[in-house]
C-alpha positions as CSV (number, residue, x, y, z in Angstrom):
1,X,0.0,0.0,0.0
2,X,1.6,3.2,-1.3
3,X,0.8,6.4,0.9
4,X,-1.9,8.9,-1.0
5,X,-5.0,10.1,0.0
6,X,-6.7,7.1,-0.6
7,X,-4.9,5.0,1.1
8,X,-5.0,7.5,4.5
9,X,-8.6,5.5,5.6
10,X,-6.4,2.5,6.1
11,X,-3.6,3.5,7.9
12,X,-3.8,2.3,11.8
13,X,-0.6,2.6,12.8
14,X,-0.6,3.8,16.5
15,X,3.2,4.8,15.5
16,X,1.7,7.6,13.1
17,X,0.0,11.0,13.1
18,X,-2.3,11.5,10.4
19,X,-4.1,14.3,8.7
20,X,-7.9,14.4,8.4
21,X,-8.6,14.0,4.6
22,X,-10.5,17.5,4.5
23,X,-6.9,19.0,5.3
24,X,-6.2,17.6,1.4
25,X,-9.1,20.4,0.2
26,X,-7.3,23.9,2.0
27,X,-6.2,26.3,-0.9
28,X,-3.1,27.4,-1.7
29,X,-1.6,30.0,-0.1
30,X,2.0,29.2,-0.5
31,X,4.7,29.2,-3.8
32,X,7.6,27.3,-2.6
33,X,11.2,26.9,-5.0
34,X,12.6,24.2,-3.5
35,X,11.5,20.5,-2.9
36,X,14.2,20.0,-0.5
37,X,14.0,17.7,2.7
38,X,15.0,21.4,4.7
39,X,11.9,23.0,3.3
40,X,9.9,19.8,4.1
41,X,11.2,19.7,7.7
42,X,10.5,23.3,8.7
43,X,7.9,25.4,6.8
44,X,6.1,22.0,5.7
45,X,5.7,21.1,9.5
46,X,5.1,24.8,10.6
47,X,2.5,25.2,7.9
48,X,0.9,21.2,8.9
49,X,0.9,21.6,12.1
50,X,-0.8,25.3,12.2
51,X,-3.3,23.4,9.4
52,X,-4.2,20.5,12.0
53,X,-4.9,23.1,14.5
54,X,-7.5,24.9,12.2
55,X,-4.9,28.2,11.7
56,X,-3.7,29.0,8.8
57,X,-5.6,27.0,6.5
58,X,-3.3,26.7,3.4
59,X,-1.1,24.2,1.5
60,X,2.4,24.9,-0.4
61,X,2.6,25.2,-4.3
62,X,6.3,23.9,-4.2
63,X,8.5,24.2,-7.8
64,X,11.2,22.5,-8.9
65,X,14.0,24.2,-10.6
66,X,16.5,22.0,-10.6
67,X,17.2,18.3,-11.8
68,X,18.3,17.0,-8.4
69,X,16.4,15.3,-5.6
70,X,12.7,13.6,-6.2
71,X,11.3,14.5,-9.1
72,X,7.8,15.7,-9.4
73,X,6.4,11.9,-9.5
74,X,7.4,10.5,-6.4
75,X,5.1,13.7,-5.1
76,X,2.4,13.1,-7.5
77,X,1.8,9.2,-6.8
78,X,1.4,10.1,-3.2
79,X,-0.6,12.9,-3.6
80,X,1.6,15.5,-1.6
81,X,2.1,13.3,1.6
82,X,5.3,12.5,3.2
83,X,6.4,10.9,6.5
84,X,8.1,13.0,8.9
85,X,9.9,11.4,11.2
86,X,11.5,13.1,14.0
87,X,14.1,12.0,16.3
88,X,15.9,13.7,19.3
89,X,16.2,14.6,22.4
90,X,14.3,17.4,24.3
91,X,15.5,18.4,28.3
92,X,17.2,14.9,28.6
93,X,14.0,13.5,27.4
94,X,13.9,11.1,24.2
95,X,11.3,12.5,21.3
96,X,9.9,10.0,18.9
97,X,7.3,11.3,16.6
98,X,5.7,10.4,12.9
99,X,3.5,12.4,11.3
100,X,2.5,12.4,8.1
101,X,2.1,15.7,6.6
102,X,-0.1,17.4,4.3
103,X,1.3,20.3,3.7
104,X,2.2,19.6,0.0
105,X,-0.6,20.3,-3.0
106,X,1.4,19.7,-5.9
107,X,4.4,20.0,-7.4
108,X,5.6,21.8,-10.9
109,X,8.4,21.4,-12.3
110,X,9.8,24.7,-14.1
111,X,11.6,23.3,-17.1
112,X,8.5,21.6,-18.3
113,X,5.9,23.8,-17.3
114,X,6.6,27.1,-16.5
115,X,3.2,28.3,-17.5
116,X,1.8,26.7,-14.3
117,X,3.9,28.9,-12.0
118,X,3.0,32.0,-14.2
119,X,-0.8,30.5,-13.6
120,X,-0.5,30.7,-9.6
121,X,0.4,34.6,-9.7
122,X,-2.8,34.8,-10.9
123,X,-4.3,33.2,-7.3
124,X,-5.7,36.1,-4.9
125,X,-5.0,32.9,-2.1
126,X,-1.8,32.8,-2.4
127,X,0.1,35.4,0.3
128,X,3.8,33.5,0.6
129,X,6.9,32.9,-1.5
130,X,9.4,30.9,0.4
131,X,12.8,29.6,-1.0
132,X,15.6,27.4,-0.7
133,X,18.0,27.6,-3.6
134,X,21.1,27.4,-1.7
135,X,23.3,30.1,-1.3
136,X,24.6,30.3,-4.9
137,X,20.6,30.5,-5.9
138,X,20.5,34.2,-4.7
139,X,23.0,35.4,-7.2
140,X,22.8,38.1,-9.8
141,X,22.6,37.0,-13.5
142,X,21.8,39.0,-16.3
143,X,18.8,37.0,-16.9
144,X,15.4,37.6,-19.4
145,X,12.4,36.9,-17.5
146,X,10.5,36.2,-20.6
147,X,12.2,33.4,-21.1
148,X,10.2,29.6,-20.5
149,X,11.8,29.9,-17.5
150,X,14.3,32.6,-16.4
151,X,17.6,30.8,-15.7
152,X,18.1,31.9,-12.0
153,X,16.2,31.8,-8.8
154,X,15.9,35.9,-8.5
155,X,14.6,35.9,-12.3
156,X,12.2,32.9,-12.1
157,X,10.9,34.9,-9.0
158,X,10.7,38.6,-10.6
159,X,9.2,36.9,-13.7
160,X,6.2,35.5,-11.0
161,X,6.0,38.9,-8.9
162,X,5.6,40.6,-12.8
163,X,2.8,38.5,-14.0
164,X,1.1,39.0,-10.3
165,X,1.5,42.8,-10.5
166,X,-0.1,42.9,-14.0
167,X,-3.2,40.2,-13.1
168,X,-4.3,42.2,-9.9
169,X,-3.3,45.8,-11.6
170,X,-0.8,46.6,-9.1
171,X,-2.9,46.6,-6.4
172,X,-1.6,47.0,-3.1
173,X,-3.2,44.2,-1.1
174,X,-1.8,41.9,-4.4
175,X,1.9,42.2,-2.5
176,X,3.4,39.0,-1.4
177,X,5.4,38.5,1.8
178,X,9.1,36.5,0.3
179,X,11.3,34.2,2.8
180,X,14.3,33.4,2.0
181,X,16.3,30.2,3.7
182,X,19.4,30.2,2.1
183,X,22.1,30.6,4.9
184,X,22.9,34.0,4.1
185,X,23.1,36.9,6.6
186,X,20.8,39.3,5.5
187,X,19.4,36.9,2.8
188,X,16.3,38.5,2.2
189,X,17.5,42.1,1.6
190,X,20.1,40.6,-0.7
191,X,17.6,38.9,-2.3
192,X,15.8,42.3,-2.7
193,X,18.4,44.3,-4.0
194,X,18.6,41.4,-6.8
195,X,15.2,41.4,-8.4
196,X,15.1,45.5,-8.2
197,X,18.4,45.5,-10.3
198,X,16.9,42.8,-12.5
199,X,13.5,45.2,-12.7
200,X,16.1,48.0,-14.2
201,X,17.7,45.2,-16.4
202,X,14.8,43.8,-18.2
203,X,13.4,47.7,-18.7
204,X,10.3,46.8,-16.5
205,X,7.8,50.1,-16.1
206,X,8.2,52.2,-12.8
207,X,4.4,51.6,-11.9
208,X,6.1,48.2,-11.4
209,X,9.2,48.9,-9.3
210,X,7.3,51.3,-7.5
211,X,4.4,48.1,-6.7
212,X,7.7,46.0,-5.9
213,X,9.4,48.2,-3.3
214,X,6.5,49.4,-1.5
215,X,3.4,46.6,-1.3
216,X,6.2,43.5,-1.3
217,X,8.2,42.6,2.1
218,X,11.3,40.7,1.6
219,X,12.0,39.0,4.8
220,X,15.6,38.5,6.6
221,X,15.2,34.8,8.7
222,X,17.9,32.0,10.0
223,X,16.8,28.5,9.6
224,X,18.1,26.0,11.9
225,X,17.2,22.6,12.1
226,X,19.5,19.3,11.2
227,X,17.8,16.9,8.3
228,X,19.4,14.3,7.5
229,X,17.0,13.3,4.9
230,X,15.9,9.8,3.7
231,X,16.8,7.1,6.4
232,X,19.0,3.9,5.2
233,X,17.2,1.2,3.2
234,X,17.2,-0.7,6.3
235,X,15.8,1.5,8.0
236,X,12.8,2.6,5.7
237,X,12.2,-1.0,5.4
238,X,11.7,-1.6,9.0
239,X,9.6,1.9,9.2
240,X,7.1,0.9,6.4
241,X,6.8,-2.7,7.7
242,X,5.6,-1.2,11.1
243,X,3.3,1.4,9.3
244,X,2.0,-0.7,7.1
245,X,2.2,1.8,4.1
246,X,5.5,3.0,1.6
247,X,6.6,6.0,1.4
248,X,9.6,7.1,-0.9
249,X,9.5,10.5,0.2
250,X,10.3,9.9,4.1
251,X,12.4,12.5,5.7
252,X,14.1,12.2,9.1
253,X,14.8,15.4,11.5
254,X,15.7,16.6,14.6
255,X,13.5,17.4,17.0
256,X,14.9,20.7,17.5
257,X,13.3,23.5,15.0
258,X,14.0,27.4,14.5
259,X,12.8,29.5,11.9
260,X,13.3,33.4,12.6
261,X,11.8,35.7,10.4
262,X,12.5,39.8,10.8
263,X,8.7,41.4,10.2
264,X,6.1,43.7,12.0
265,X,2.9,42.6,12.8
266,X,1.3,42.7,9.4
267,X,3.7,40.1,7.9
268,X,3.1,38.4,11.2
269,X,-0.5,38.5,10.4
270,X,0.2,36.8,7.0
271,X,2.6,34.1,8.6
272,X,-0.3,33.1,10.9
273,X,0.9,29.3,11.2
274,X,4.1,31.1,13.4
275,X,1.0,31.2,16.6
276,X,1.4,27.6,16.6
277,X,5.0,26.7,17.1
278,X,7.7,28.2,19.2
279,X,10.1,27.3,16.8
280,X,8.9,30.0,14.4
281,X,9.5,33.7,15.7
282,X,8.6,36.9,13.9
283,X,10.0,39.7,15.1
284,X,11.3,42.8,14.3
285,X,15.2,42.0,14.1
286,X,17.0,38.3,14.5
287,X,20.0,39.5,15.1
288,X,20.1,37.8,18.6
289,X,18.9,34.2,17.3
290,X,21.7,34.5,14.8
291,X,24.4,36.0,17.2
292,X,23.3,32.8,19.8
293,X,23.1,30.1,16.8
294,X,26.6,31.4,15.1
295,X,28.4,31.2,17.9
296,X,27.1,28.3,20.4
297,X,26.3,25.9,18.0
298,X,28.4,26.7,14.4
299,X,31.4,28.2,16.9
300,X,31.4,25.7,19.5
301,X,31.3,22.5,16.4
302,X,34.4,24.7,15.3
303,X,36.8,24.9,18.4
304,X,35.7,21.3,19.0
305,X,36.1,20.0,15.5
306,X,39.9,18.8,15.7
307,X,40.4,18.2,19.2
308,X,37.1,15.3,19.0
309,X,38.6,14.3,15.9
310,X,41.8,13.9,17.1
311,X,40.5,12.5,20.6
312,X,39.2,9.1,18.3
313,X,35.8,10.4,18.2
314,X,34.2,10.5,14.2
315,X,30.8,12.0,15.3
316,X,29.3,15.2,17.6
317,X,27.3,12.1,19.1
318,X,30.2,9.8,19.9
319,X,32.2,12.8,21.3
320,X,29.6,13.6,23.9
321,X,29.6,10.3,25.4
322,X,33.7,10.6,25.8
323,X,33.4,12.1,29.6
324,X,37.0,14.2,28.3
325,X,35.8,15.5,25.1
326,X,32.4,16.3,26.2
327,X,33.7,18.2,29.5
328,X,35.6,20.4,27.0
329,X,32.6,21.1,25.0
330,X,30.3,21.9,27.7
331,X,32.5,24.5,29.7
332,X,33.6,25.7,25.9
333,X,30.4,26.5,25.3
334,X,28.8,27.6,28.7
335,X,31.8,28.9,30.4
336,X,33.7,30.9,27.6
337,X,31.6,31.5,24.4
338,X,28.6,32.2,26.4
339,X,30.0,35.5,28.2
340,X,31.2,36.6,25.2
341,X,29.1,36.5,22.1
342,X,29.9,40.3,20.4
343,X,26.0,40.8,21.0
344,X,24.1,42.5,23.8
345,X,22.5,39.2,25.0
346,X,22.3,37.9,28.8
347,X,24.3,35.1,30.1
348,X,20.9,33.4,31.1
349,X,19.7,33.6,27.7
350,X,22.8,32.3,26.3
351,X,22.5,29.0,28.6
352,X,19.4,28.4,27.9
353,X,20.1,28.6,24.3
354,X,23.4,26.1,25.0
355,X,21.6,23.5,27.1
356,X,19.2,22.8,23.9
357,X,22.6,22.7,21.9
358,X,23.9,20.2,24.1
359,X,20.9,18.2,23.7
360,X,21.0,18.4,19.9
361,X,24.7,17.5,20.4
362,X,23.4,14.1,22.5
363,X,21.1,13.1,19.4
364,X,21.6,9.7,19.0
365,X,19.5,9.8,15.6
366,X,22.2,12.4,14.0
367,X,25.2,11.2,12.6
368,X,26.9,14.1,11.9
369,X,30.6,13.7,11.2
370,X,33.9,16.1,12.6
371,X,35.6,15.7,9.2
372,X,32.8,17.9,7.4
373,X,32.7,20.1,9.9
374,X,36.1,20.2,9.4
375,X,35.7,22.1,5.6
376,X,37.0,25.4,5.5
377,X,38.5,25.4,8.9
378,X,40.1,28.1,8.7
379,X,37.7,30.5,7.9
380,X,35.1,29.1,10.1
381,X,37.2,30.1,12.9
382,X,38.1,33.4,11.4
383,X,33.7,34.2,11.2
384,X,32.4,31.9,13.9
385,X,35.2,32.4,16.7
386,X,37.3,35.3,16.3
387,X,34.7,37.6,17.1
388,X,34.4,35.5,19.9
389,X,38.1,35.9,21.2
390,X,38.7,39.6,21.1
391,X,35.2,40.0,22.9
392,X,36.5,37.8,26.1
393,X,39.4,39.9,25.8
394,X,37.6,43.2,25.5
395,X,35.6,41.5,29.0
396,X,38.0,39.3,31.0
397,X,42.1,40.9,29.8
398,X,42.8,36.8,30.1
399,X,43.8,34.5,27.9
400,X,40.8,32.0,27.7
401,X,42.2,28.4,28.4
402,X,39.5,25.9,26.8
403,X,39.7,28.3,23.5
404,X,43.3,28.5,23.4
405,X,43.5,24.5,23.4
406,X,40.6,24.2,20.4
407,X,43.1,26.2,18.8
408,X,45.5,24.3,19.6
409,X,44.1,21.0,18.7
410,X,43.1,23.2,15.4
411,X,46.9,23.6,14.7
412,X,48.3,20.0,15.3
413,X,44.9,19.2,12.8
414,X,46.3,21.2,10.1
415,X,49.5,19.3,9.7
416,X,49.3,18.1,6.2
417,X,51.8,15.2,6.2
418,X,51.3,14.5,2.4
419,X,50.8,16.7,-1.0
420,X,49.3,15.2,-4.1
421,X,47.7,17.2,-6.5
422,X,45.6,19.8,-4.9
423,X,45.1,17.5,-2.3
424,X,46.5,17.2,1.5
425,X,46.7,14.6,3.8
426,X,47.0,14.7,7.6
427,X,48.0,11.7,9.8
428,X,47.4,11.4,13.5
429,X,47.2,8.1,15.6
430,X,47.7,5.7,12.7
431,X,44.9,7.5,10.9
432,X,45.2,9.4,6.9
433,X,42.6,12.3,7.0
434,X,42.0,15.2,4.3
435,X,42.4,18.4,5.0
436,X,39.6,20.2,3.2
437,X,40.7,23.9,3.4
438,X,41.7,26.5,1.3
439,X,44.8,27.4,3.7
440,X,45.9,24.1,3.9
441,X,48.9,24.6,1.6
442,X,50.0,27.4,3.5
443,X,50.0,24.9,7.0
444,X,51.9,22.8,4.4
445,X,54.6,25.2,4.4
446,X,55.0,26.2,7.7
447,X,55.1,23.2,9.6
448,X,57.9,22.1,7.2
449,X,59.8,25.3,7.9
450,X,59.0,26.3,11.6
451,X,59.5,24.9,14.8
452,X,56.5,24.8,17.3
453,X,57.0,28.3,18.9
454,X,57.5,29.9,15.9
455,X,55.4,28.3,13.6
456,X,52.4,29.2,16.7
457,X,53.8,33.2,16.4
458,X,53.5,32.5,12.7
459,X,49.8,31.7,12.4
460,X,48.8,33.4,15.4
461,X,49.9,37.0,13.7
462,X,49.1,36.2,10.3
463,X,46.2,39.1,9.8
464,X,45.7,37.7,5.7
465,X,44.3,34.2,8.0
466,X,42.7,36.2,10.7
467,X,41.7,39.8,9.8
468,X,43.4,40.8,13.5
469,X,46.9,40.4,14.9
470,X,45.7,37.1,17.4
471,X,49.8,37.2,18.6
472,X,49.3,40.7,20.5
473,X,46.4,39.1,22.3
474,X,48.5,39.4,26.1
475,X,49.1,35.3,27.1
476,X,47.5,33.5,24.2
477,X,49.7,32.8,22.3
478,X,51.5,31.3,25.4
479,X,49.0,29.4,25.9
480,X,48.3,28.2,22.2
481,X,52.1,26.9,22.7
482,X,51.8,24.8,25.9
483,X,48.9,23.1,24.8
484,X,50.4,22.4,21.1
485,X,53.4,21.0,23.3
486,X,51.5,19.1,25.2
487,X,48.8,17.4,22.1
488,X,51.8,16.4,20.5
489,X,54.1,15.0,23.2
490,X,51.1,13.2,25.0
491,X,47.9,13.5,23.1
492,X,44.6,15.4,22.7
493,X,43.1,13.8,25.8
494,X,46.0,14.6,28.2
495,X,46.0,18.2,27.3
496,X,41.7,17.8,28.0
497,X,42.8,16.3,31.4
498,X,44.8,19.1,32.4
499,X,42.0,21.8,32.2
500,X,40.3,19.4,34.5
501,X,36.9,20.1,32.6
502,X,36.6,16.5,32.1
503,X,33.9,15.8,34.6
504,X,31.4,18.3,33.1
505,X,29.2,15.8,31.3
C-alpha cells in the first residue's frame, strides 16, 4: 500500500500521526522553490501543524528548478504526503514522533511547465513565497524573464511577482510577503536588492518597481534545524513494515526546529501558522537568534572540530559520550563562548540557548561527522570564533584556556603530512585524513619550515588568515604553545585532562 489520500482511511498505525482528509481540500496560499528535505522539515511542518490546528488553513505550491532530488512523480503518486519522522532529544527526554504531513498540494516542475507557475500569480489565495535555492541560488545573473523559465532563482521569481502585479493591476493588497532560507546573513535584503536591479535590467515600467518596493516585504530569517533526509534502506524497510504503508519520500529530523523571520505585525498577520510553534518567531530583528546560533552551536562545532577528531571520536554524538571531550565542550560553550558573544545578550539567555545545543549534540538519531565540519577550517574560525576571542578579551584581559587548546588542537589538525595534486593529507594516531581547506597549503609550508614556537607566532599574527593580529592578544599565544606542546608530546586527551573540565558531562 503506497501512501496517498486514498490510502489515508487504512492507515492504523498507532506509531503515526495522520491528517484528516479534508486537510487535502485547503487552498493554496504558498509558492515554494525548492523540494528539499529542509523546506519539508521546517515550513512544511510549521505550515501542517498550524493546518491540523484549524490556523492558517493553506497548502504549499512547491516548484522544482533543478534536476536533483525527487522528481515531481514521487510527489504526485502520493498525492503531496510525506512521513516526517523526528528523532531527538528534548530536556534529557527522548522524542519519537511520525507524522504524516499534508502540507504539500502539488508540485511543478519549471523546465516543463513554467506556464503553471505563471498560472499561480494569478491566485488572490496565495500570500507567501518561500525559497531554498542554496546560497549560490540568490545570485545576480543577467537574466530575461520572458524566457520559458528565467535561468536563475531571482529571475524565475521577478518573472512571478511581474505577472502578479499585472493580473491584480498593481494593487496593493496583491503584495506577497518573500522568505528566503538560504544561509545568508541578511538573505532577504540581498535577495531584494537582486530582483530590483533585474527590474532596471529587463526595462520593467516604474508603476512596477514602484508596486515592488512598496506593497512586497522581503523578509531577513535563519533556519536551523539538522535533516538528514531519507533514512537507510534498512531503516525505511523496517519503518514501512511497522506502518504498514510506503513512502519514498520519508524524511528524518531533529527534533529541535528554529525559523526566525525579521517582520512587524502585518507580515506576522500573514505568517499566521508562526502562533502555533515556538520554533517559528517573527520579530522585528533576528540579530540575537543569529548571534546565539553562530556562535554556540556553528562556533562551539568549530573549536571542537579537531580536538574530537583527534580524541578518536568520528561523530558530535560519539564525542559527547567521551566524559574528556564532552567536558571540554560543555565549559567551551557555557563557560567561555557564552560570556562573550559580540551581542548584547544575557548570560541566562545564552544558557538556555546552550543547554538545547547540548541536547542536539546528544542526538543519537544524527550522525553528523567532525571531518565535514572540518571544511574550511580556517575561515570558520576566522567568522564563527574570532569575534568570539577579542570580545572575552575586550571583558575578562585573560587569555581564555579551553579556546586556546581548540586552537591548539586546530593547529596540530592542520599538519598536512602528504601533498598530491591539490590534495593534502594529515596523519594522526595511525589514521590518513583530508584536509579540506583552502589554507591548507599554507599549514603545508609552515610546519615544514617552523619549529613549534614559531610556527604558533607565525599563524597566530598572520592578519591575511585572521583579519586581526591574534599574537598581540596578552598570554594567548602562550597558551596556544603549551597546549600544542603538550597534544603532540602526550595526546589530545591529556591536554583535556589538564583543564580538569573532564567531569562536566
Amino acid at each position: 500500500m503506497i501512501l496517498s489520500r486514498y490510502t489515508l482511511k487504512n492507515i492504523q498505525s498507532a506509531q503515526m500521526s495522520a491528517p484528516a482528509e479534508d486537510l487535502l481540500e485547503l487552498p493554496e496560499k504558498v509558492l515554494q522553490f525548492g523540494t528539499g528535505v529542509l523546506l519539508r522539515a521546517l515550513p512544511g511542518y510549521f505550515i501542517d501543524k498550524a493546518n491540523k490546528q484549524g490556523v492558517f488553513n493553506g497548502r504549499i505550491v512547491m516548484v522544482k528548478s533543478t534536476t536533483q532530488g525527487n522528481d515531481a512523480t514521487a510527489f504526485e503518486n502520493q498525492d503531496g504526503l510525506y512521513t516526517l519522522c523526528v528523532r531527538g532529544i528534548e530536556d534529557g527526554r527522548p522524542v519519537h514522533e511520525n507524522i504524516i504531513n499534508a502540507s504539500v498540494s502539488r508540485v511543478i516542475e519549471a523546465q516543463q511547465d513554467w506556464p503553471s507557475v505563471l498560472e499561480c500569480a494569478h491566485n488572490q489565495q496565495l500570500q507567501i513565497i518561500i525559497s531554498n535555492t542554496t546560497e549560490v541560488g540568490i545570485q545576480l545573473v543577467n537574466d530575461d524573464i520572458r524566457r520559458h523559465p528565467p535561468v536563475s532563482f531571482p529571475g524565475k521569481l521577478l518573472a512571478f511577482l511581474y505577472e502578479r502585479f499585472k493580473a491584480f493591476n498593481g494593487s496593493p493588497a496583491s503584495g506577497m510577503v518573500i522568505v528566503p532560507t538560504e544561509l545568508l546573513p541578511g538573505n532577504g535584503k540581498i535577495l531584494e536588492s537582486i530582483v530590483l536591479e533585474l527590474a532596471h535590467l529587463n526595462g520593467l515600467q516604474a508603476d512596477f518597481i514602484e508596486w515592488l518596493e512598496q506593497h512586497n516585504h522581503f523578509c531577513n530569517s535563519l533556519v536551523d534545524r539538522i535533516v538528514p533526509g531519507r533514512p537507510s534502506s534498512e531503516q525505511a524497510a523496517a519503518m514501512q513494515t511497522d506502518w504498514g504503508y510506503k513512502d519514498s519520500l520519508i524524511t528524518m529530523t531533529e527534533h529541535y526546529r528554529l525559523w526566525a523571520i525579521e517582520g512587524d505585525e502585518h507580515i506576522a498577520k500573514i505568517l499566521s501558522f508562526a502562533t502555533v510553534d515556538e520554533g517559528v518567531i517573527v520579530t522585528p530583528n533576528i540579530q540575537q537568534h543569529r548571534e546565539l546560533k553562530l556562535r554556540l552551536l556553528n562556533g562551539t562545532h568549530t573549536l571542537s572540530c579537531a580536538l574530537a577528531f583527534l580524541a578518536g571520536e568520528q561523530t558530535v554524538k560519539s564525542a559527547m559520550e567521551n566524559p574528556a571531550v564532552a567536558g571540554f565542550i560543555h565549559h567551551l560553550m557555557m563557560e567561555e563562548i557564552a560570556p562573550s558573544i559580540p551581542h548584547d545578550i544575557t548570560l541566562a539567555t545564552a544558557h538556555v540557548f546552550g543547554e538545547k545545543v547540548l541536547d542536539r549534540f546528544r542526538n543519537p538519531h544524527i550522525e553528523h561527522y567532525w571531518l565535514n565540519i572540518s571544511m574550511q577550517y580556517t575561515s570558520k574560525l576566522r567568522m564563527r570564533c574570532v569575534p568570539i576571542l577579542l570580545k572575552h578579551y575586550e571583558q575578562f584581559e585573560c587569555p581564555p584556556q579551553t579556546m586556546a587548546l581548540g586552537f591548539a588542537a586546530y593547529l596540530v589538525f592542520m599538519q598536512p603530512t602528504k601533498k598530491s595534486a591539490e590534495q593534502f593529507t594529515g596523519h594522526y594516531n595511525g589514521y590518513d585524513y583530508t584536509i579540506n581547506d583552502d589554507a591548507a597549503d599554507y599549514f603545508y609550508r609552515a610546519w615544514q619550515g617552523f619549529t613549534p614556537a614559531a610556527l604558533v607566532h607565525e599563524v597566530l599574527s598572520n592578519t591575511a588568515l585572521w583579519d586581526e593580529d591574534l599574537s598581540v592578544l596578552p598570554g594567548f599565544s602562550e597558551a596556544v604553545l603549551q597546549h600544542v606542546l603538550v597534544i603532540l608530546q602526550d595526546g589530545v586527551v591529556h591536554a583535556i585532562e589538564q583543564l580538569g573540565h573532564a567531569h562536566k558531562v
